[in-house]
C-alpha positions as CSV (number, residue, x, y, z in Angstrom):
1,X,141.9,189.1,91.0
2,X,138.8,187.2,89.9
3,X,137.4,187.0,93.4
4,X,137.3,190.9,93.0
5,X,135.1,190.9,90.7
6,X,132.8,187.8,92.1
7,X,132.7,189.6,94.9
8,X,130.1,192.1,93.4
9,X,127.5,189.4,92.1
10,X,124.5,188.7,93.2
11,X,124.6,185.5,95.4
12,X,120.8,185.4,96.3
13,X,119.9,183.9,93.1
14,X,121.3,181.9,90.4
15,X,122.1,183.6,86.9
16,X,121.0,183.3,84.0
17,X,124.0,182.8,82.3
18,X,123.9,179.3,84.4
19,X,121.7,178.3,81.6
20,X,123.6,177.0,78.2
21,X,124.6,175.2,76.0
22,X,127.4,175.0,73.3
23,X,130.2,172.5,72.3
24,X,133.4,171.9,74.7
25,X,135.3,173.3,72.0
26,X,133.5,176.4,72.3
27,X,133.7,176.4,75.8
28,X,137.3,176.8,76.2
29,X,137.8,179.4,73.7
30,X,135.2,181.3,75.8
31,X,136.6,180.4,78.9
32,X,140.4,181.3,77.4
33,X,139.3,184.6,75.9
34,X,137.5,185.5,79.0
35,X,140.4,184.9,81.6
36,X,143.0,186.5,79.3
37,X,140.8,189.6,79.3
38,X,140.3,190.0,82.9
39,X,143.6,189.1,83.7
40,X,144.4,191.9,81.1
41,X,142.7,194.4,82.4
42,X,143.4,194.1,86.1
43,X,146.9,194.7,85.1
44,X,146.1,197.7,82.9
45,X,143.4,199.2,86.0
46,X,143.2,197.1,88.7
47,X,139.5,197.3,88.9
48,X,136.7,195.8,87.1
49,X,133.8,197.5,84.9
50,X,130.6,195.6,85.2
51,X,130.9,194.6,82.0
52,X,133.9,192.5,83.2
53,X,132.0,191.2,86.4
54,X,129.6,189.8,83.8
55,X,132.6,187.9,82.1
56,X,133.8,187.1,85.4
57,X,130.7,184.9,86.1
58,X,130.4,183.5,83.0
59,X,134.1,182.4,83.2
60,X,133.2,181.2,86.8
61,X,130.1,179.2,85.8
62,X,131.9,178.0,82.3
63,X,135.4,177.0,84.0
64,X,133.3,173.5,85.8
65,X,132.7,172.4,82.4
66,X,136.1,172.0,81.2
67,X,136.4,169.4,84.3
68,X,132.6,167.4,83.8
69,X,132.8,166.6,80.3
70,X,136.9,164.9,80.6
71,X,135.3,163.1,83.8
72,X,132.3,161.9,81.5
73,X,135.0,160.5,78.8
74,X,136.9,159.2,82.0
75,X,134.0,157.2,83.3
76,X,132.5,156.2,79.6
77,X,136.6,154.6,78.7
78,X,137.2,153.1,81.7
79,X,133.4,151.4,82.0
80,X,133.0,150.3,78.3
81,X,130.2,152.7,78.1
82,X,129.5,154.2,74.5
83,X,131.4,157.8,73.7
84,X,128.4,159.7,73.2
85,X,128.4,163.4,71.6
86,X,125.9,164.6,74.5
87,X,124.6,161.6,76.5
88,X,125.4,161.6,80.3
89,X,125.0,157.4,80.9
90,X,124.0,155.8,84.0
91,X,126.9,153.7,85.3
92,X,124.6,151.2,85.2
93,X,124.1,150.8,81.2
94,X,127.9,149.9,81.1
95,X,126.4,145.8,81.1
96,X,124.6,146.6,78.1
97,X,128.0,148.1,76.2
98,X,130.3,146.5,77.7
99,X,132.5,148.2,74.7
100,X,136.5,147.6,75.3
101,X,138.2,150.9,74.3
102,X,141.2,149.7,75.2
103,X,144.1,150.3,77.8
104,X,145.8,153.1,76.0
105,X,142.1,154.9,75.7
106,X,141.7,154.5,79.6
107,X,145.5,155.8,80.2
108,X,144.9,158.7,78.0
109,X,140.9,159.8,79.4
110,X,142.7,159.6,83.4
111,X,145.7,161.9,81.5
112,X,143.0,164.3,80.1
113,X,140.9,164.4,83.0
114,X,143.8,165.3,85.1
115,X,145.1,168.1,83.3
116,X,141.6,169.3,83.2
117,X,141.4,170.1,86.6
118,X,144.9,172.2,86.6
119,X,143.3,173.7,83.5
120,X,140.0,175.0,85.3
121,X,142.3,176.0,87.6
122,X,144.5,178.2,86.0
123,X,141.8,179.8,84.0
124,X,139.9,180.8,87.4
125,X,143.3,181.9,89.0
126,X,143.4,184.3,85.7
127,X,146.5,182.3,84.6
128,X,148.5,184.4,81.7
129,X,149.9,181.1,80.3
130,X,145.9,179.9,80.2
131,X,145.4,180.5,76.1
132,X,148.7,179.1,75.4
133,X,147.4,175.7,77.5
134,X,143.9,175.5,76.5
135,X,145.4,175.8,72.8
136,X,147.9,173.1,73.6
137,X,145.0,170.7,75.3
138,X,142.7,171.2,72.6
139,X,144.8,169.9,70.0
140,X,145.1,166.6,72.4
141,X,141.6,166.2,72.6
142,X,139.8,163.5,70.9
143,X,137.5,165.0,67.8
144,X,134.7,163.1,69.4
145,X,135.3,165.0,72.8
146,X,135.9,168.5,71.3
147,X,132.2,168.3,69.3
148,X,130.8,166.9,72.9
149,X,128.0,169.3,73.5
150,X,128.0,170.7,77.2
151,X,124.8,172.1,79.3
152,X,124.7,174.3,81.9
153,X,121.9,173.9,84.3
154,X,120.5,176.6,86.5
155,X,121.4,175.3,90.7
156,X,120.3,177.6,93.3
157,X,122.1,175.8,95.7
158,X,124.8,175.0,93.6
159,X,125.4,178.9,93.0
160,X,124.9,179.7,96.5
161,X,127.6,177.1,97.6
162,X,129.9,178.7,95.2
163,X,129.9,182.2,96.9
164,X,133.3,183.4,97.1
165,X,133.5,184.8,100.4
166,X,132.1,181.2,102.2
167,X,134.4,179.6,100.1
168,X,137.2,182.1,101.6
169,X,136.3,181.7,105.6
170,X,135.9,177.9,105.1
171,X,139.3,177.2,103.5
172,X,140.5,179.4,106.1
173,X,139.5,177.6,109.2
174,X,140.1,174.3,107.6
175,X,143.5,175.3,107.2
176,X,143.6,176.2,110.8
177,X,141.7,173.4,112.6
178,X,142.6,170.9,110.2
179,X,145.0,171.6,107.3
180,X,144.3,168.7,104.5
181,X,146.4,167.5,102.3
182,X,144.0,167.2,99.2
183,X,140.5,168.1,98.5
184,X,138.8,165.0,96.9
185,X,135.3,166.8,95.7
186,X,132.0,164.9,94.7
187,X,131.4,165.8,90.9
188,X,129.4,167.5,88.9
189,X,127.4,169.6,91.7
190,X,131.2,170.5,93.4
191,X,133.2,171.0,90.9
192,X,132.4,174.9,90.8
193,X,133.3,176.1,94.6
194,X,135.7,173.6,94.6
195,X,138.3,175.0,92.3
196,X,137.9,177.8,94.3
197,X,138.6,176.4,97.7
198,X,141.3,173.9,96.0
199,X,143.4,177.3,95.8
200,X,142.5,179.5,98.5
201,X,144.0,176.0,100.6
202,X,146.4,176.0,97.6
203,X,146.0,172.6,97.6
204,X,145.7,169.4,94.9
205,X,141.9,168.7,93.8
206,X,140.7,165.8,92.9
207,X,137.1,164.7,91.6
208,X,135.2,161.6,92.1
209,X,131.9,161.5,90.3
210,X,129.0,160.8,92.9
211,X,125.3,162.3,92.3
212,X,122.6,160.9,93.4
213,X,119.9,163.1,92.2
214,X,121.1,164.5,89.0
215,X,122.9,161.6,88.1
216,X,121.1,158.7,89.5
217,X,124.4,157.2,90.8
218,X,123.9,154.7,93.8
219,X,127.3,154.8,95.0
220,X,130.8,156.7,94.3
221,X,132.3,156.3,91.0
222,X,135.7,155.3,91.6
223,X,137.9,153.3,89.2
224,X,141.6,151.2,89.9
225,X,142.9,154.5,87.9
226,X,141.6,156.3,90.8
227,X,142.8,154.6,93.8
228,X,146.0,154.7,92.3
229,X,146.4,158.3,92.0
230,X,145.2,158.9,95.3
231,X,147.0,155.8,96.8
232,X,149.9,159.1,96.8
233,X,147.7,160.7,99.6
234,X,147.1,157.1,101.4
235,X,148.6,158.8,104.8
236,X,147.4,162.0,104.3
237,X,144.6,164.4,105.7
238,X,141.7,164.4,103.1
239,X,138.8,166.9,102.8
240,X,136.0,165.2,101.2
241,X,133.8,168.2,99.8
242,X,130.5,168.3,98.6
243,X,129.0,172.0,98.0
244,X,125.7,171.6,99.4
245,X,124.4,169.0,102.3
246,X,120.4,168.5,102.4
247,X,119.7,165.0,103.4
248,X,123.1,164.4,104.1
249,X,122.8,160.7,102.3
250,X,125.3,162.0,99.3
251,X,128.2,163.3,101.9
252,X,127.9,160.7,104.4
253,X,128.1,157.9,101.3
254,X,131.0,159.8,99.9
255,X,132.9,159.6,102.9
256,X,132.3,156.1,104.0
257,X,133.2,155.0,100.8
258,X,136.6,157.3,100.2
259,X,137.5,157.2,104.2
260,X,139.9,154.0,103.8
261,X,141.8,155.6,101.2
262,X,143.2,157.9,103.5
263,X,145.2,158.5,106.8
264,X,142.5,161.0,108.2
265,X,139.0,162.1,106.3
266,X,137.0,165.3,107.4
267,X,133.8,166.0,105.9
268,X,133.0,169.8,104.4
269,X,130.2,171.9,102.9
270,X,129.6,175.1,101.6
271,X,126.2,175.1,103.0
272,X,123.9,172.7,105.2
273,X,120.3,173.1,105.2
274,X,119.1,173.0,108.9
275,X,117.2,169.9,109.1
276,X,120.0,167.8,107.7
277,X,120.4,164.5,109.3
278,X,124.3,165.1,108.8
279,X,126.4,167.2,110.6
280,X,129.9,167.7,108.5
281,X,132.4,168.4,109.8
282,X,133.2,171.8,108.2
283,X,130.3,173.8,107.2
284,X,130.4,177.3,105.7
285,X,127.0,178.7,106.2
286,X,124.0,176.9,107.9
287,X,120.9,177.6,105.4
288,X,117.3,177.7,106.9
289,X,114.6,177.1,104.1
């Protein structure tokens, strides 16, 4: 239903509307009135006005964020870092914290962040249960995380990575040539297409924060909380996603570092820029800039 509409944006250029800011509280009551809506009035008309397309990629740019600010609290509990109401730390100030929020704070943050991505989910699959949910998670949240305030950033490739219809051919041959168990995505830049390509496989998603540019991170951000979830998938087929491959250095480190906790890793992209020193291998569009 949602891919209907998305279908009839413009995927040359990045929106405006990639470009906000407001609390996470107020973020999923947007995203929660905008999926009941559309889901609302596909099943009254089964079409879209373009006034709905315009909620459509609002809800499509917003959904991410219900993911990236519970992976934030994730990283900041389990790394003693300070629980900030808008501050993105380096993993590297954790030595000059060092705060212990304690075992139940770190059990609760990997609960949260979980739910969060079945969340996103369900609000992009136009989900009617979504505003009963979001209600339901909200009222679990932390006040702390509620008032975090969340901003959007403006990512060509980002929002060219996220094009439905690459999204829609890739999942396809990777569940022809390779069928994966799980898609393990490299947050934030990913997390947009990949709840997308998550159900088009219709399979789990899972986030590990790795960003080397916009985040300054040196290496994958993977906790004991993490390898024990995905110690579930330890003989599985993993498909280690990152939306867009320039240098390569981001995907390649992702993999190397995630490979041993799997049976089988592929690496996939939306779209590789031409003079990329990495080859993945499944790639949704070649780019040539």
């Amino acid at each position: 239903m949602l891919i209907d509409a998305l279908n009839a944006a413009d995927w040359s250029s990045p929106p405006a509307q990639m470009e906000f800011q407001c609390s996470y509280q107020d973020l999923l009551e947007t995203v929660s009135s905008d999926s009941a809506s559309l889901c609302e009035t596909w099943e009254k008309q089964g079409s879209y006005s373009p006034e709905d397309i315009g909620k459509a990629i609002r809800l499509y740019i917003m959904a991410p964020g219900i993911v990236n600010v519970v992976l934030n609290y994730k990283i900041c509990v389990e790394h003693g870092l300070p629980l900030h109401p808008s501050v993105y730390y380096e993993l590297k100030e954790a030595k000059n914290y060092r705060i212990d929020h304690g075992l139940p704070a770190v059990e609760g943050a990997n609960r949260l962040f979980r739910e969060s991505i079945l969340l996103a989910r369900k609000a992009l699959a136009l989900d009617r249960q979504f505003p009963i949910l979001e209600k339901e998670f909200l009222q679990r949240l932390p006040l702390n995380l509620r008032r975090f305030i969340y901003t959007g950033i403006r990512d060509s490739y980002t929002w060219k990575g996220s094009e439905p219809a690459i999204l829609l051919r890739l999942a396809g041959t990777l569940r022809q040539d390779y069928d994966p168990a799980i898609v393990v995505a490299a947050a934030h830049g990913a997390i947009m297409p990949s709840l997308l390509l998550a159900d088009f496989l219709e399979r789990p998603l899972y986030f590990i924060r790795f960003s080397m540019f916009k985040r300054h991170d040196e290496e994958p951000i993977i906790s004991f909380s993490d390898k024990a979830w995905l110690s579930g998938f330890s003989t599985s087929r993993a498909a280690l996603y990152d939306e867009d491959v320039a240098g390569g250095r981001t995907l390649s480190l992702f993999a190397q570092r995630l490979a041993p906790l799997f049976g089988e890793v592929k690496t996939v992209c939306s779209i590789r820029h031409a003079g990329s020193s990495l080859r993945p291998d499944f790639i949704g569009r070649t780019w040539w800039d």
